[in-house]
N, CA, C and O atoms as a printed pandas DataFrame, in Angstrom:
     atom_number atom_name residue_name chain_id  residue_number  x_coord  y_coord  z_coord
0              1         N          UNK        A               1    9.477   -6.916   -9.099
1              2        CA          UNK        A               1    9.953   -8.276   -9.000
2              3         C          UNK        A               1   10.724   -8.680  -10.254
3              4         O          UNK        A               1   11.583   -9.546  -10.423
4              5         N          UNK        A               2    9.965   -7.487  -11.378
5              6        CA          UNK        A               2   10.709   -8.552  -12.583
6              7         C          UNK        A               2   12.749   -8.298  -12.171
7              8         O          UNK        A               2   13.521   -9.252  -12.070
8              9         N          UNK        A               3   13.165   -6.826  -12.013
9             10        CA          UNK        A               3   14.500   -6.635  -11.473
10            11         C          UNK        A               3   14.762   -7.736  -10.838
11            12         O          UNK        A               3   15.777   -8.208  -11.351
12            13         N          UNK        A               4   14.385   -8.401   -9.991
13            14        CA          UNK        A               4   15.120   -9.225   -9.451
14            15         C          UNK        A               4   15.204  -10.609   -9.741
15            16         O          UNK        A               4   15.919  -11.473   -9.236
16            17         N          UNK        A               5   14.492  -10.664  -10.494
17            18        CA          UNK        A               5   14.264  -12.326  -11.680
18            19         C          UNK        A               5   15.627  -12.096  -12.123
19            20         O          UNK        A               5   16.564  -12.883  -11.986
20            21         N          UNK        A               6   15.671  -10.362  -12.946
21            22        CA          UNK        A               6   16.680  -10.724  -14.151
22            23         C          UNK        A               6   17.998  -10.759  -13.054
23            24         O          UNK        A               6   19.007  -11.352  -13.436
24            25         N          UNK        A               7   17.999  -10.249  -11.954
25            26        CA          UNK        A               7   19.542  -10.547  -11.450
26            27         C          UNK        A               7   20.046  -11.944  -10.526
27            28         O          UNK        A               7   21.148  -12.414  -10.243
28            29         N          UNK        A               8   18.671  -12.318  -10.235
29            30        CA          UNK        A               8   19.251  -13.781  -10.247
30            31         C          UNK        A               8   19.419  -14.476  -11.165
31            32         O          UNK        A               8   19.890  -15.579  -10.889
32            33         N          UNK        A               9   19.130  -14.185  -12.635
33            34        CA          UNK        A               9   19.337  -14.867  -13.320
34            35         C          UNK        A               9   20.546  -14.989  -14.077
35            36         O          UNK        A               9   21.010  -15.897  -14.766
36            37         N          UNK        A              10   21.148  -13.208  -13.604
37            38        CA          UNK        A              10   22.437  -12.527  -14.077
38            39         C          UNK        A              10   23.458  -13.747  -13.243
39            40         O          UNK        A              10   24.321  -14.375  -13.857
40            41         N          UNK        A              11   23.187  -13.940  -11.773
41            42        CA          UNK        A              11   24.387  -14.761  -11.159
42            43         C          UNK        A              11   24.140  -15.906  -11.076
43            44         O          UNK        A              11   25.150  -16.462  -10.645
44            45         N          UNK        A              12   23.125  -16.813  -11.293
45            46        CA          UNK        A              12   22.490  -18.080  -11.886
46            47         C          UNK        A              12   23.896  -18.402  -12.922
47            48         O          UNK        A              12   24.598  -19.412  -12.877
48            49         N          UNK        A              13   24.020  -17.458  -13.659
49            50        CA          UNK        A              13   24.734  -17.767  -15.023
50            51         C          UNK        A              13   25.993  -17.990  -14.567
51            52         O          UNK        A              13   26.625  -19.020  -14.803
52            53         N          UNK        A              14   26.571  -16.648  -13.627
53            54        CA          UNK        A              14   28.079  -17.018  -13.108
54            55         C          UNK        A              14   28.370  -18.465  -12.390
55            56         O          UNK        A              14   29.520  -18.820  -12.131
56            57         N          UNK        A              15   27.308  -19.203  -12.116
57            58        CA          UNK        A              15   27.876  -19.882  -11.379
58            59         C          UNK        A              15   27.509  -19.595   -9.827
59            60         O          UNK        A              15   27.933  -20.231   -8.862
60            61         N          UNK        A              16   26.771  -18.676   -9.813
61            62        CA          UNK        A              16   26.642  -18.246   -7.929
62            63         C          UNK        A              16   25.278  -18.835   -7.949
63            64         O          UNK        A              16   24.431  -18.973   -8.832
64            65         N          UNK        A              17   25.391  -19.349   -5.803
65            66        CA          UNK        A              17   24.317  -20.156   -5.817
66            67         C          UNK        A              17   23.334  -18.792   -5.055
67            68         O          UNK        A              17   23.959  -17.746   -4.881
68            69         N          UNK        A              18   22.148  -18.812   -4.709
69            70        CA          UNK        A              18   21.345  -17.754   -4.404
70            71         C          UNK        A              18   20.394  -18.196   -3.367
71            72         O          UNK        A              18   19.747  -19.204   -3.652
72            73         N          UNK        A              19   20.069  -17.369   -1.643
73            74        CA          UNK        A              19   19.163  -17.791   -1.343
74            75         C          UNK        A              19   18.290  -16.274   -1.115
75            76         O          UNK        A              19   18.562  -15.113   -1.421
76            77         N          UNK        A              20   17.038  -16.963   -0.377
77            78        CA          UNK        A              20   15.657  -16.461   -0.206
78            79         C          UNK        A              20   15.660  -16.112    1.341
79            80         O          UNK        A              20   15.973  -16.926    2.210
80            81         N          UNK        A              21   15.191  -14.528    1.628
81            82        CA          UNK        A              21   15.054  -14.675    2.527
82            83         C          UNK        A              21   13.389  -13.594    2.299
83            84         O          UNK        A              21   13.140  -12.776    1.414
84            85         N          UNK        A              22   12.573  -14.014    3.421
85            86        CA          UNK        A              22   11.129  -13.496    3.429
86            87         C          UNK        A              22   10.580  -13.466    4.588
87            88         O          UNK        A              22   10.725  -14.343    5.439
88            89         N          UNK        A              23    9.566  -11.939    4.770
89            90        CA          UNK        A              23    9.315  -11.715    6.137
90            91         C          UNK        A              23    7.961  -12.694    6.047
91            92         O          UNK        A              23    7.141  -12.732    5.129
92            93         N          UNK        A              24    7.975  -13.232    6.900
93            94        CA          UNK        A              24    6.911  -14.581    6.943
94            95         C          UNK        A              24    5.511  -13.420    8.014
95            96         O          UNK        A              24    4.346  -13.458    7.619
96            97         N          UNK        A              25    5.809  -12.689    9.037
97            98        CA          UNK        A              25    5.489  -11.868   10.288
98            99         C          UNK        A              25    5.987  -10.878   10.851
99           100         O          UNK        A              25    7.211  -10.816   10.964
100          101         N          UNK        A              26    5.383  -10.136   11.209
101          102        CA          UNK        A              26    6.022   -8.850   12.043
102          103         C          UNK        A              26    4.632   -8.710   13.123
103          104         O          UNK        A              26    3.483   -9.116   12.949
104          105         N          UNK        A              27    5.261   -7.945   14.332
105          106        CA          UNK        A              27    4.362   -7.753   15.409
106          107         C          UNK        A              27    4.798   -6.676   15.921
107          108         O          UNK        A              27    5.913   -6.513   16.415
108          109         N          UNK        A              28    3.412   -5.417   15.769
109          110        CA          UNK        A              28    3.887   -3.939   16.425
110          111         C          UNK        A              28    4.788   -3.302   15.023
111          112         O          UNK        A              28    4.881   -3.772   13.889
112          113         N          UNK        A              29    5.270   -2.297   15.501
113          114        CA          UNK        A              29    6.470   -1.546   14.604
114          115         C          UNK        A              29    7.194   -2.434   13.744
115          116         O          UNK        A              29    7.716   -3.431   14.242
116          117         N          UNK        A              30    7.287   -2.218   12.605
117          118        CA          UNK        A              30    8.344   -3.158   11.213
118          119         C          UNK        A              30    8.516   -2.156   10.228
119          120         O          UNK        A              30    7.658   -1.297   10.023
120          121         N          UNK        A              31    9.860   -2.244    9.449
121          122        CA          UNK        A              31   10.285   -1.373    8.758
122          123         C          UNK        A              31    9.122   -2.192    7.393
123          124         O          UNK        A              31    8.390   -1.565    6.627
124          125         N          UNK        A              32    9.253   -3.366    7.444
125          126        CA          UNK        A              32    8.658   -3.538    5.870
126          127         C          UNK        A              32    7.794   -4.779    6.218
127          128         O          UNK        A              32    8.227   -5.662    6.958
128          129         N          UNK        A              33    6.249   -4.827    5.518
129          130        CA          UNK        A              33    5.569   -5.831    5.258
130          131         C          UNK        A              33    5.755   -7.336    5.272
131          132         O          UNK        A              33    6.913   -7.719    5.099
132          133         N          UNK        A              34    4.728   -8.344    5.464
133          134        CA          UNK        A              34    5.176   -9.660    5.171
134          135         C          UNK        A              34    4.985  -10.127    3.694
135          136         O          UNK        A              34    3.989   -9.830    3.034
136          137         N          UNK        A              35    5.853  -10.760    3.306
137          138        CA          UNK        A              35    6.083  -10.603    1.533
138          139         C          UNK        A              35    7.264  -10.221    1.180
139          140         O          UNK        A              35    7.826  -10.724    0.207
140          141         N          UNK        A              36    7.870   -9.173    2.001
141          142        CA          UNK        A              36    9.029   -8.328    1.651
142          143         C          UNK        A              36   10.419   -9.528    1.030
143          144         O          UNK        A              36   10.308  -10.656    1.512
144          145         N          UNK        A              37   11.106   -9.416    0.475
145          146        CA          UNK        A              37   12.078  -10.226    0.322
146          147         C          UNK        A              37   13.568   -9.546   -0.126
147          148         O          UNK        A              37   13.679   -8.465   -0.703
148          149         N          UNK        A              38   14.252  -10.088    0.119
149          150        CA          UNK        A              38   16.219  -10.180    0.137
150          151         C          UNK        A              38   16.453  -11.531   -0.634
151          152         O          UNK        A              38   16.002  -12.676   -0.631
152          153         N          UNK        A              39   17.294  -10.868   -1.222
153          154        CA          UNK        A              39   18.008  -12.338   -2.385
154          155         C          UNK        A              39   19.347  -11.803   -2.159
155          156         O          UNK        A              39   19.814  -10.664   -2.187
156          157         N          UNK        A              40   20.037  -13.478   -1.823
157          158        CA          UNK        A              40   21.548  -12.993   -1.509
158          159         C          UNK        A              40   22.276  -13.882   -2.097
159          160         O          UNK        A              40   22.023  -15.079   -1.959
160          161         N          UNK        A              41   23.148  -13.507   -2.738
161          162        CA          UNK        A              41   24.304  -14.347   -3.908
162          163         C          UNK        A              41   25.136  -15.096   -2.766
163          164         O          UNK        A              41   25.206  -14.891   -1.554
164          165         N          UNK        A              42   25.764  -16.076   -3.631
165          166        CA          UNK        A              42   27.095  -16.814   -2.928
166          167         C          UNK        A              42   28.095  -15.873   -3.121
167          168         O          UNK        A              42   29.025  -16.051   -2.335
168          169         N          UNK        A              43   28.251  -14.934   -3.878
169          170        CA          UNK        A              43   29.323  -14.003   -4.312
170          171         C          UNK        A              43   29.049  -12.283   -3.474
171          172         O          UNK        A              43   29.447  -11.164   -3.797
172          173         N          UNK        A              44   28.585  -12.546   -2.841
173          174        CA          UNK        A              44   27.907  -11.379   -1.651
174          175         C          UNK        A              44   27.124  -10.474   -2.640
175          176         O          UNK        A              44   27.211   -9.254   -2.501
176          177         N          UNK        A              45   26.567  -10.864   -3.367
177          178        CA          UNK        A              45   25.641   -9.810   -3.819
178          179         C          UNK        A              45   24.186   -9.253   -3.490
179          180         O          UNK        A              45   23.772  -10.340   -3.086
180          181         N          UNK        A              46   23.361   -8.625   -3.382
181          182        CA          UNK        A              46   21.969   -8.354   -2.843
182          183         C          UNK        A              46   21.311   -7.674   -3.256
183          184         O          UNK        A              46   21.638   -6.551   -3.641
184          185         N          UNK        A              47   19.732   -8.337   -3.319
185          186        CA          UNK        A              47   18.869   -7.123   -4.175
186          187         C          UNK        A              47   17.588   -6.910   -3.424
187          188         O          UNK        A              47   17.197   -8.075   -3.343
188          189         N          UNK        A              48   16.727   -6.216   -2.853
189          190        CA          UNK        A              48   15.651   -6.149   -1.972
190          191         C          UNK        A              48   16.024   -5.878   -0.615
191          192         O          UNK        A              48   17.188   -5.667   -0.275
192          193         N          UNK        A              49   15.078   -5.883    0.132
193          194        CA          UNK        A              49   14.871   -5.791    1.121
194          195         C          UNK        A              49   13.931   -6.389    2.544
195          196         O          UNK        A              49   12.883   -6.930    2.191
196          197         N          UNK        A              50   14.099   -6.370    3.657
197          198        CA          UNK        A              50   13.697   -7.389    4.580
198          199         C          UNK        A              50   13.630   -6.231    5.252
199          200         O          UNK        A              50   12.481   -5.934    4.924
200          201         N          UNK        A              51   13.932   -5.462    5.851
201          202        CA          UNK        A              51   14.207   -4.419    7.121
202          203         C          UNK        A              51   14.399   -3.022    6.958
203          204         O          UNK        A              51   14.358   -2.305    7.958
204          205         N          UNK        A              52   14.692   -2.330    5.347
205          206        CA          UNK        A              52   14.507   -1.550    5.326
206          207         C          UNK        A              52   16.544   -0.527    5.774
207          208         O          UNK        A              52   17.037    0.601    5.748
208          209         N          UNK        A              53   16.897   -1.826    6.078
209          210        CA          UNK        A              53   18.688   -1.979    6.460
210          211         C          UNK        A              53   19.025   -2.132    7.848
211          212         O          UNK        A              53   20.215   -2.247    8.141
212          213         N          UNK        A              54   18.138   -2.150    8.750
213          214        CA          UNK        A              54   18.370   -2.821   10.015
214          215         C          UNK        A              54   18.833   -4.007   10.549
215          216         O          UNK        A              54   19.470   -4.148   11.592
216          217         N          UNK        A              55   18.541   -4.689    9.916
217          218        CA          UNK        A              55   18.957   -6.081   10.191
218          219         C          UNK        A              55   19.169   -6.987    8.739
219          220         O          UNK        A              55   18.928   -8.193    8.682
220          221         N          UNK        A              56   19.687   -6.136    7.536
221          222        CA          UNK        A              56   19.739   -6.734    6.566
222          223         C          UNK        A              56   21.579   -7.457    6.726
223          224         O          UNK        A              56   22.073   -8.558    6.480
224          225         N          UNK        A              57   22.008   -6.415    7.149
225          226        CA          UNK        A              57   23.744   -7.814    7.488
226          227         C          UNK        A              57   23.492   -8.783    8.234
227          228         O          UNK        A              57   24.137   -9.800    7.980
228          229         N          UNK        A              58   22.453   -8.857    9.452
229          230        CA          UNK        A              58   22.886  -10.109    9.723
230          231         C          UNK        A              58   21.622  -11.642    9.124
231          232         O          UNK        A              58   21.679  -12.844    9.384
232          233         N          UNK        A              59   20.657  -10.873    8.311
233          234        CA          UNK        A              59   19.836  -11.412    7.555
234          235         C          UNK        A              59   20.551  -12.136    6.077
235          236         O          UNK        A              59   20.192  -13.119    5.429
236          237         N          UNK        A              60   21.713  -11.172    5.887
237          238        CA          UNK        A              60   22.777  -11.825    4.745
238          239         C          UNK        A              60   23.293  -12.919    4.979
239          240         O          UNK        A              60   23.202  -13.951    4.314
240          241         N          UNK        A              61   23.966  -12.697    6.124
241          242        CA          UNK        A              61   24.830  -13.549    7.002
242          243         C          UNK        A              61   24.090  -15.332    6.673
243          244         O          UNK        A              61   24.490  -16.305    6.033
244          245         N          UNK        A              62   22.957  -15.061    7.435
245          246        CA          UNK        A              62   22.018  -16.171    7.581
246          247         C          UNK        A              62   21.810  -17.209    6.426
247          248         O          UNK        A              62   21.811  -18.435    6.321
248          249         N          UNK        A              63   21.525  -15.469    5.116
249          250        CA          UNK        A              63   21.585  -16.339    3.596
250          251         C          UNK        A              63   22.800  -17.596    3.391
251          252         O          UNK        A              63   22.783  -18.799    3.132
252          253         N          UNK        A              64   24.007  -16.380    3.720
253          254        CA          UNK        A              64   25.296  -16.880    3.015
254          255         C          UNK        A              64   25.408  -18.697    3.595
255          256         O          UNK        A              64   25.745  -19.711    2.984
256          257         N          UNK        A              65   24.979  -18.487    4.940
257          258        CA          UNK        A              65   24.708  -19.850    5.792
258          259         C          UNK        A              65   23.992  -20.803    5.355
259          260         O          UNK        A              65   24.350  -21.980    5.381
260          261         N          UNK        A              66   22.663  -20.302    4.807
261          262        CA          UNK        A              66   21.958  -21.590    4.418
262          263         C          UNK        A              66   22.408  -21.679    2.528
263          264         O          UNK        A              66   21.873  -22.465    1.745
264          265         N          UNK        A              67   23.172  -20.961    2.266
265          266        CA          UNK        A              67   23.547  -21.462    0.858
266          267         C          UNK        A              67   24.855  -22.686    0.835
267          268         O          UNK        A              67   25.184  -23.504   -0.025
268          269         N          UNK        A              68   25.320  -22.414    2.013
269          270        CA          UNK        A              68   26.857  -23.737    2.385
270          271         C          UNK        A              68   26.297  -24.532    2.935
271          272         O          UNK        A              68   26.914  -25.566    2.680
272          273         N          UNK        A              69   25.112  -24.869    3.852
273          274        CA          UNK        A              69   24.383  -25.716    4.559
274          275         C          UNK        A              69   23.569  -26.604    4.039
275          276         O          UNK        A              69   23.497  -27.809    4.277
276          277         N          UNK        A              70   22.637  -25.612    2.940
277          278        CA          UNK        A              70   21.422  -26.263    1.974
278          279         C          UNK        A              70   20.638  -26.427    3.140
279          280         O          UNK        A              70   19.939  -27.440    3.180
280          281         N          UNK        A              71   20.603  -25.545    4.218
281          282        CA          UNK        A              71   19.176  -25.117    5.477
282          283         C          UNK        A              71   18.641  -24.322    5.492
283          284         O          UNK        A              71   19.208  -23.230    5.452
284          285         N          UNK        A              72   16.966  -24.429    5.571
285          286        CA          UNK        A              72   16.285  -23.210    5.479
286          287         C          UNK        A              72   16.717  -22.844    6.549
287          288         O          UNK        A              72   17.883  -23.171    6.772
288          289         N          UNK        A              73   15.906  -21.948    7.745
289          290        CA          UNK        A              73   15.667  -21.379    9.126
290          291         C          UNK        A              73   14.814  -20.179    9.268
291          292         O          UNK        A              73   14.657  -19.300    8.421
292          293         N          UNK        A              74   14.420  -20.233   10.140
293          294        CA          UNK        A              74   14.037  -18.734   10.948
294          295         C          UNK        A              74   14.581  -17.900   11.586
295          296         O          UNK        A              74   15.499  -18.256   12.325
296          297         N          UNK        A              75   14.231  -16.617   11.524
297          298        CA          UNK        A              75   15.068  -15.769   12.258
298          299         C          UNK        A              75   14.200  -14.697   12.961
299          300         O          UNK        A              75   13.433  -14.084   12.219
300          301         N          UNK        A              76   14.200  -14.447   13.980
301          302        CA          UNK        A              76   13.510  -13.667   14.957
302          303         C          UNK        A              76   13.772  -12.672   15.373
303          304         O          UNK        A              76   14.293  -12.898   16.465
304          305         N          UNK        A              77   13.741  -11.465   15.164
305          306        CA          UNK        A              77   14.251  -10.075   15.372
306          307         C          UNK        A              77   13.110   -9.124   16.151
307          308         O          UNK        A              77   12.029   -8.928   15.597
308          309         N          UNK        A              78   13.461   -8.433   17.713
309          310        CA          UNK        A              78   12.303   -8.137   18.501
310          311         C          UNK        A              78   13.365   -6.865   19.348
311          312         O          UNK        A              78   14.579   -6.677   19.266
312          313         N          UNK        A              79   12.467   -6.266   20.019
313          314        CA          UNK        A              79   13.070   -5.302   20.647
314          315         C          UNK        A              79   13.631   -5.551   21.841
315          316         O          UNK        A              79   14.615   -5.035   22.371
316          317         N          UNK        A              80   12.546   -6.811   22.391
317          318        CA          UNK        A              80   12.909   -7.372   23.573
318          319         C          UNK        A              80   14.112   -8.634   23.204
319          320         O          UNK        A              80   14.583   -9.135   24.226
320          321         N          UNK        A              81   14.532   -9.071   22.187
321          322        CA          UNK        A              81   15.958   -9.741   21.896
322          323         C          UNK        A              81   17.568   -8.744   22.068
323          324         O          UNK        A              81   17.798   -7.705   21.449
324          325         N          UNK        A              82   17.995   -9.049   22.522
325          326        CA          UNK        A              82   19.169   -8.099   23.079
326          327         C          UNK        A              82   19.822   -8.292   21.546
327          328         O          UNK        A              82   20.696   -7.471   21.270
328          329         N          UNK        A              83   19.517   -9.224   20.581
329          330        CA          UNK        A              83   20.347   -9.550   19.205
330          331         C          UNK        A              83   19.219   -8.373   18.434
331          332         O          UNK        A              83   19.494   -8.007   17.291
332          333         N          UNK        A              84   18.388   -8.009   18.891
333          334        CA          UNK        A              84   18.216   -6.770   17.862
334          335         C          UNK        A              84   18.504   -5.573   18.188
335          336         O          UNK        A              84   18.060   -4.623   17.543
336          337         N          UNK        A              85   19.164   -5.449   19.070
337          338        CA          UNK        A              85   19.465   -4.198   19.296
338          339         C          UNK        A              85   21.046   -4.249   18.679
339          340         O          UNK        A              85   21.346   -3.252   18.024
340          341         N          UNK        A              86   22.110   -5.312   18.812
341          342        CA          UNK        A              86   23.054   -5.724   18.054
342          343         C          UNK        A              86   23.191   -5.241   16.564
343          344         O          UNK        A              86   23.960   -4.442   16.031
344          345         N          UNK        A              87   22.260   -5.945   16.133
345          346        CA          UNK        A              87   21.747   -5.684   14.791
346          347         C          UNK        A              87   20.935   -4.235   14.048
347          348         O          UNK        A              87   20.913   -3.995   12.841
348          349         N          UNK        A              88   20.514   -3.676   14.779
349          350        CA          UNK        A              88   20.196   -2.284   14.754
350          351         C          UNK        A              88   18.973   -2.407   14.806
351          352         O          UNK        A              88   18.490   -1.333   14.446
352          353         N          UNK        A              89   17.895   -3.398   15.150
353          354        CA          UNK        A              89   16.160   -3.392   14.922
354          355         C          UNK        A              89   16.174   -2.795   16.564
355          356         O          UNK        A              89   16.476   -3.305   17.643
356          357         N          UNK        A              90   15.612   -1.252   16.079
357          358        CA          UNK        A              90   15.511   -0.548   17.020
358          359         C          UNK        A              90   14.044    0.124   17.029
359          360         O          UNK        A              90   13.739    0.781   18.024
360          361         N          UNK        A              91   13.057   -0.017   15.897
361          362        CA          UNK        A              91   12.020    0.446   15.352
362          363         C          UNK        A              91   10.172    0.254   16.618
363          364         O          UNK        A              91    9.094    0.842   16.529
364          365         N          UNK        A              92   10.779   -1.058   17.824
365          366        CA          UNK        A              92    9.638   -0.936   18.144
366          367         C          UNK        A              92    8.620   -2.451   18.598
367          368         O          UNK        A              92    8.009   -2.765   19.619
368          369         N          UNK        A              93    8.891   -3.283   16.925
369          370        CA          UNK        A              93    8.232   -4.365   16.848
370          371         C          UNK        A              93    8.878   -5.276   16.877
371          372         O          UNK        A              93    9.990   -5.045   17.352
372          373         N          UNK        A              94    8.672   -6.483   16.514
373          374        CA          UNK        A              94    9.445   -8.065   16.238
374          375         C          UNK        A              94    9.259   -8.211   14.420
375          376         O          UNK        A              94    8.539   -7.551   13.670
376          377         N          UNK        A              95   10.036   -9.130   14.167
377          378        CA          UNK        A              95    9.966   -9.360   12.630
378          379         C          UNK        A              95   10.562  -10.556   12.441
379          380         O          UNK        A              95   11.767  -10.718   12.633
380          381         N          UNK        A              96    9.625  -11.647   11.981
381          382        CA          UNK        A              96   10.287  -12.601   11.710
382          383         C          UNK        A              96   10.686  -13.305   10.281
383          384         O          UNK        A              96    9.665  -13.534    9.632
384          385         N          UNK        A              97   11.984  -13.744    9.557
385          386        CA          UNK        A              97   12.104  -13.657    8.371
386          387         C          UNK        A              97   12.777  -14.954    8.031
387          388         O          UNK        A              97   13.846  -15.395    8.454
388          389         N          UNK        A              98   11.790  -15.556    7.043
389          390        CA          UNK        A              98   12.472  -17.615    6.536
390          391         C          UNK        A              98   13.194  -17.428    5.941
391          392         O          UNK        A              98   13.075  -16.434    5.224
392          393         N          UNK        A              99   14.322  -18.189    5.849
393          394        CA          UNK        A              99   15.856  -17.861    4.964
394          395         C          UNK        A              99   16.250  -19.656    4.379
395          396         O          UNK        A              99   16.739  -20.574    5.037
396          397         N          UNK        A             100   15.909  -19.639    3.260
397          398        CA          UNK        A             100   15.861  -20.666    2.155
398          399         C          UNK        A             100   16.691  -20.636    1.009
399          400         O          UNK        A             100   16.522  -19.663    0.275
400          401         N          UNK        A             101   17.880  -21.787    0.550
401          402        CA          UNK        A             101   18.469  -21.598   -0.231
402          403         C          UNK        A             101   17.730  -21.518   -1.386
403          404         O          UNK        A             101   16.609  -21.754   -0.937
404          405         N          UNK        A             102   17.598  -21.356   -2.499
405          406        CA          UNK        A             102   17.162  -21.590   -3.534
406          407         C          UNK        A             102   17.815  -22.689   -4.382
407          408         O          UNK        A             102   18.974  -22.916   -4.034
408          409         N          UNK        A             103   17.358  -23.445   -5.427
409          410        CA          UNK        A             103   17.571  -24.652   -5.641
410          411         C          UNK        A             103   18.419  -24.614   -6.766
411          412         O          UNK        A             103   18.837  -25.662   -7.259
């Protein structure tokens, strides 16, 4: 965790705004734990992980959204969602992940 203190703190400095994204749940098959987290710059940058890279573009996406919005949300990723198979969550389970700007 400390890595990723210091690199938000690296684009903190530029001027980039940063959000949070965190697996809140998973049900059945998941690439990664609840806890797991993705930090995504206003300047497309990224450090961690949510999925393991399955659904981390459109988990970015979501960031980049609630950093122009200033909206958290949820996001729901399942085998039985035709948007995870889009997205590549092909593993099995559901995974659900809160996506929060940071302040």
């Amino acid at each position: 965790m400390h890595a990723f203190l210091d690199q938000i703190d690296t684009w903190l400095a530029r001027g980039e705004q940063v959000a949070m994204a965190t697996v809140v749940r998973t049900m059945g098959s998941s690439p990664q734990t609840i806890g797991a987290k993705l930090f995504v710059a206003s300047g497309g940058g990224m450090i961690g992980s949510v999925s393991g890279g399955c659904i981390e573009a459109a988990v970015a996406e979501a960031c980049q959204e609630a950093i122009s919005t200033r909206q958290s949300c949820l996001l729901r990723f399942g085998v039985a969602d035709e948007t995870a198979w889009e997205v590549g969550l092909a593993c099995g389970g559901t995974i659900e992940v809160f996506v929060e700007p940071l302040p």
